[in-house]
C-alpha positions, 0 to 999 in steps of 0.5 A, a space after each residue: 158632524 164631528 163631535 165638538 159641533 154637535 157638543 155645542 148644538 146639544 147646549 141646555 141650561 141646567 137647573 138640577 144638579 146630584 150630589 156629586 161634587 166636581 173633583 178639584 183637579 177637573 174645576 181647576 182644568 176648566 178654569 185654565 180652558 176658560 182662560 185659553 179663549 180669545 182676549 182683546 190685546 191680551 188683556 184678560 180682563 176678568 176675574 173669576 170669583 169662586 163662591 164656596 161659602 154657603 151662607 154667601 150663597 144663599 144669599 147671593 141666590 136670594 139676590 138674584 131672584 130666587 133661584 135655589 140651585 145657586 145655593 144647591 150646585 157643585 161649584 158656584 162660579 161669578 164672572 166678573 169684567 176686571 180693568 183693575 189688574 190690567 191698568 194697574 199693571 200698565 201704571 206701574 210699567 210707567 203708563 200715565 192710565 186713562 181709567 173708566 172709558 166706554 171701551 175698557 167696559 166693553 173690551 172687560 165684558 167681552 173677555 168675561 163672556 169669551 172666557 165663561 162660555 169656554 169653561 161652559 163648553 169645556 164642563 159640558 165635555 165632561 158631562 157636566 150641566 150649567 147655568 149662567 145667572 144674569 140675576 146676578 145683575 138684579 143686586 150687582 151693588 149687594 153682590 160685589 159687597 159679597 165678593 169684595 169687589 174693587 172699583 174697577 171690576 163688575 159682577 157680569 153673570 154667574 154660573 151654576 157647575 155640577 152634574 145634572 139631574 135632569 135632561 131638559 129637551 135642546 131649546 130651539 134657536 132662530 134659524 141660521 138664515 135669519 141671524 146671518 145676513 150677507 155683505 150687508 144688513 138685510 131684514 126683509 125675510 125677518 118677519 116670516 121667519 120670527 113667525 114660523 119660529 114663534 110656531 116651533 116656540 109655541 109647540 116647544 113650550 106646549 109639549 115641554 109643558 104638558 099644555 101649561 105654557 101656551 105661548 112664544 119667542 115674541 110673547 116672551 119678549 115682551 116684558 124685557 122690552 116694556 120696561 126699563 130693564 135694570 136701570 139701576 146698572 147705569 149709576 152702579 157702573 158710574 160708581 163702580 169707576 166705570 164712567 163710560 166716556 
């Protein structure tokens, strides 16, 4: 397998950083292979917000749940989906702009994503760890009053940078058979196959935690999909000009 595959097969997230800071030179490159990713029409429709005060990100660590290492990473990063820029530009080339449709959301949160994980996958080739933070969407109101959002630019998700201090073992993932379906939609195989993965999870769980998790894939599920999860996104994109028509 070339090098470049079993790079991106080895992914894990990193929550345990040195003290080793990221040289500039390297942070900036990995800006720049972010924005060499596949963009919709061309549109870049992202921002990158880099987060270098400590008290703001403390407090954005205490927003999104708790997690220490956003305040404890070399380099901070959040993502954000950015309409702005773009339809800006095109109204002062003339444009009569249509703002705060369903597809500009999509396209934006698509760019972002296409671009983060670019720079994730650029950083890991250098030995660097990550993790992306979806808590960032727990608050997106008090964290784009952080940042100084716009309306028209949204807080996707974060992402801690640095060098890891710890080597967690590769979470496993579904296997290939059950995601990649042929000519059409096909589920008729998908019950078997989640039960022979929620037997792997379960060993993975068990031997990454010494015997204290005792359970799997489905398990873990279940509180994402009993709940409304993150109601509060409706009414912050409709504020933040996002109509969704």
């Amino acid at each position: 397998m070339n090098p470049t595959i079993e790079l991106l097969k080895s992914h894990r997230s990193i929550r345990k950083f040195t003290d080793q800071a990221i040289p500039r030179e390297l942070f900036v490159e990995l800006i720049r292979a972010g924005q060499s990713a596949a963009t919709s029409s061309h549109v870049q429709a992202y921002s990158v917000i880099h987060v270098v005060n400590p008290q703001n990100r403390q407090k954005i660590a205490e927003l999104a749940g708790g997690q220490a290492y956003i305040a404890e990473c070399s380099d901070f990063l959040v993502f954000c989906a950015d309409m702005k820029r773009s339809t800006g530009a095109a109204e002062r080339a003339g444009a009569d702009v249509v703002r705060g449709m369903t597809e500009q959301l999509v396209v934006a949160s698509v760019d972002t994503a296409l671009m983060a994980q670019n720079v994730a996958i650029a950083a890991e080739s250098e030995g660097l760890g990550l993790c992306y933070i979806g808590g960032i969407r727990n608050n997106p109101a008090e964290i784009s009053e952080i940042l100084h959002l716009p309306e028209h630019v949204y807080p996707v998700f974060g992402m801690c940078l640095g060098y890891p201090d710890q080597r967690p073992e590769v979470k496993p993932r579904l296997p290939a058979e059950t995601i990649l379906k042929e000519d059409y939609y096909q589920d008729e195989q998908d019950e078997a196959q989640v039960a022979d993965f929620d037997a792997t999870m379960n060993t993975y769980y068990l031997e990454r935690t010494g015997g204290n998790k005792d359970t799997n894939w489905s398990e873990q599920l279940k509180p994402l999909f009993t709940s409304k999860l993150r109601p509060h996104m409706k009414d912050f994109l409709h504020g933040k000009g996002f109509r969704m028509e």
